[in-house]
C-alpha atoms as a printed R data frame, in Angstrom:
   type eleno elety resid chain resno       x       y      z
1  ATOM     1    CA   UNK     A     1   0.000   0.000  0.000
2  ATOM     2    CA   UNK     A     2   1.006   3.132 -0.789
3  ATOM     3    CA   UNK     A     3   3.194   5.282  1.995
4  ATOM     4    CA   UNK     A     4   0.504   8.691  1.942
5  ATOM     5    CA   UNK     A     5  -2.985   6.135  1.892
6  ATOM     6    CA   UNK     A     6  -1.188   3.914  4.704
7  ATOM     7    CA   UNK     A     7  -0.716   7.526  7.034
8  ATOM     8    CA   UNK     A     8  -3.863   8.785  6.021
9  ATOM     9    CA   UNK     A     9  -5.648   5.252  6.637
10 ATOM    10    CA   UNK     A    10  -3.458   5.239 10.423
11 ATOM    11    CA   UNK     A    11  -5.347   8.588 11.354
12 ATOM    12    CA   UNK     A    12  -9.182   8.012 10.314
13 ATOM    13    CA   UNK     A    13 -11.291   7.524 13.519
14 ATOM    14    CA   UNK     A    14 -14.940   6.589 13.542
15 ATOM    15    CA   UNK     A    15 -16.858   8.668 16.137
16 ATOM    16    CA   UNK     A    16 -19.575   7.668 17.568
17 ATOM    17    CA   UNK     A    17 -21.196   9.352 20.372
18 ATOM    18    CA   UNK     A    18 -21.837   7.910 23.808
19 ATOM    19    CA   UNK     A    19 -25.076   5.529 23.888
20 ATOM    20    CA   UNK     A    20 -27.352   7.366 26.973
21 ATOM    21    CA   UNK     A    21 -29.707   4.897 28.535
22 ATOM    22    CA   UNK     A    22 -32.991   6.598 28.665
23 ATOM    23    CA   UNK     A    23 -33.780   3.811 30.731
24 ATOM    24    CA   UNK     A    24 -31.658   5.155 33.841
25 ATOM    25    CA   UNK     A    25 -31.578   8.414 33.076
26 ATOM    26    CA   UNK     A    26 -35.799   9.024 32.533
27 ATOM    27    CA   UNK     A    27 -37.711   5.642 32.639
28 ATOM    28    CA   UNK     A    28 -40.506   6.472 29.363
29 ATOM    29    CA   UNK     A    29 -42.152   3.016 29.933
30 ATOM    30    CA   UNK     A    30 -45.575   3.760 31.820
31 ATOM    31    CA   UNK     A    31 -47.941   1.249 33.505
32 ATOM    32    CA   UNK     A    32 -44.855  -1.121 34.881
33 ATOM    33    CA   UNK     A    33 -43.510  -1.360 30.869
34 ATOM    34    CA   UNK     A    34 -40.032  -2.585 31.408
35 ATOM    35    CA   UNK     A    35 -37.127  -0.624 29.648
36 ATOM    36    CA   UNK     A    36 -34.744  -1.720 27.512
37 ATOM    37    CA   UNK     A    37 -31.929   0.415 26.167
38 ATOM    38    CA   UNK     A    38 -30.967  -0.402 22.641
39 ATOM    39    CA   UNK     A    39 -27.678   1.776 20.628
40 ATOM    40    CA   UNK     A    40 -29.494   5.171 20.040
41 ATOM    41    CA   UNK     A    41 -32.724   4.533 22.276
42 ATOM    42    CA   UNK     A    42 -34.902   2.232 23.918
43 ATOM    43    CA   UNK     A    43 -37.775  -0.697 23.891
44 ATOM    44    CA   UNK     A    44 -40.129  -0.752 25.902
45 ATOM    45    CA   UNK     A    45 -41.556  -4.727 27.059
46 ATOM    46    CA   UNK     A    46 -45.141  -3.703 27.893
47 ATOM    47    CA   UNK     A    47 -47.697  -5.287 30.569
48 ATOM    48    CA   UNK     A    48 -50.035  -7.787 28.727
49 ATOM    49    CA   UNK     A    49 -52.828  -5.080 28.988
50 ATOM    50    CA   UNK     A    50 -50.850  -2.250 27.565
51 ATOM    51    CA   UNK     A    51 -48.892  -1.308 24.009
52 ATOM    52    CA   UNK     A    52 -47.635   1.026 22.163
53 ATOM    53    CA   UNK     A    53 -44.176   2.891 22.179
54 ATOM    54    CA   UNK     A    54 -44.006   3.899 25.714
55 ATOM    55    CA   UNK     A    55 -46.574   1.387 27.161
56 ATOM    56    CA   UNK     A    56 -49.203   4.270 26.930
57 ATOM    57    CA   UNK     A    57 -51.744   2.792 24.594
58 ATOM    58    CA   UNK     A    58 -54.383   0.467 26.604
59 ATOM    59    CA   UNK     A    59 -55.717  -2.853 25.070
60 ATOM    60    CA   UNK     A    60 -59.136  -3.855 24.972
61 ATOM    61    CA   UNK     A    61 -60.121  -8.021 24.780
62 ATOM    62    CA   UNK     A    62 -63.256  -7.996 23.402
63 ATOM    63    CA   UNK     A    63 -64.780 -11.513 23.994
64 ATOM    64    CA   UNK     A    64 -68.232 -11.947 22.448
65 ATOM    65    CA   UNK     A    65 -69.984 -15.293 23.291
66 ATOM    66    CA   UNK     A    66 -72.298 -16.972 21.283
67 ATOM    67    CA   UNK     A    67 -74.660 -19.656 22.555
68 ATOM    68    CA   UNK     A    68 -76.860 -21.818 19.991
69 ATOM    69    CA   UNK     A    69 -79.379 -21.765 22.803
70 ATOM    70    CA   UNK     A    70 -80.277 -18.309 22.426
71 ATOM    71    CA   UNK     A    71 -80.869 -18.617 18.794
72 ATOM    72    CA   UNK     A    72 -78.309 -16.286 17.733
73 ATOM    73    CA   UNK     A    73 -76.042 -18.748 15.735
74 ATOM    74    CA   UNK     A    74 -77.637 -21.738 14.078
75 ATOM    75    CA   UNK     A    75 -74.871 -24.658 14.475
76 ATOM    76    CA   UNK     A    76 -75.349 -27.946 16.033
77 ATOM    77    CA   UNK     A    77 -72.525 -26.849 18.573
78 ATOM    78    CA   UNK     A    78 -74.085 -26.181 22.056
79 ATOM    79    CA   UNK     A    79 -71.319 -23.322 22.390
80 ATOM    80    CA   UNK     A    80 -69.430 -20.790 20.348
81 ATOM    81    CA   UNK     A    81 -66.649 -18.489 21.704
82 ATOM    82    CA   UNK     A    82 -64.388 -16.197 19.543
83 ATOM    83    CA   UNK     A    83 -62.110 -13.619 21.130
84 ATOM    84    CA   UNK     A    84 -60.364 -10.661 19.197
85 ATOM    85    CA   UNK     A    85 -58.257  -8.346 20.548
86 ATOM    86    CA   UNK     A    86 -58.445  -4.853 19.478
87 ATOM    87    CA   UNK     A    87 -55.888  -2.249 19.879
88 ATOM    88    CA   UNK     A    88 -57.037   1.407 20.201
């Protein structure tokens, strides 16, 4: 390699800047959301009940219920259940 690249090459420097954990510093998970720092900000590991970026976003399990005995659903089933979750 040439003498000037190899001298050149022997000075670069990558600079990065220090990694803050938000998660010391200012916890922004709410509602018990557990922090995790990650290289330029954070995760947040939300409560089963909660989502969203900063754990800030409630869930709501919808569960309707069915029964063949009320004559809402004609099947030969004696019970139907279907649950969906929807996120608001």
């Amino acid at each position: 390699m040439d003498e000037k690249i190899t001298k050149i090459l022997s000075y670069a420097a990558c600079f990065c800047p220090p990694d803050i954990d938000e998660c010391i510093t200012n916890n922004p998970c709410m509602n018990d959301g557990q922090c995790i720092n990650v290289r330029g900000g954070y995760q947040c590991l939300c409560p089963p009940q909660w989502t969203g970026k900063t754990c800030s976003d409630g869930k709501i399990t919808l569960v309707i219920c069915i029964d063949s005995d009320v004559g809402l659903l004609n099947n030969s089933r004696d019970n139907h259940r279907q649950s969906l979750t929807v996120n608001h």
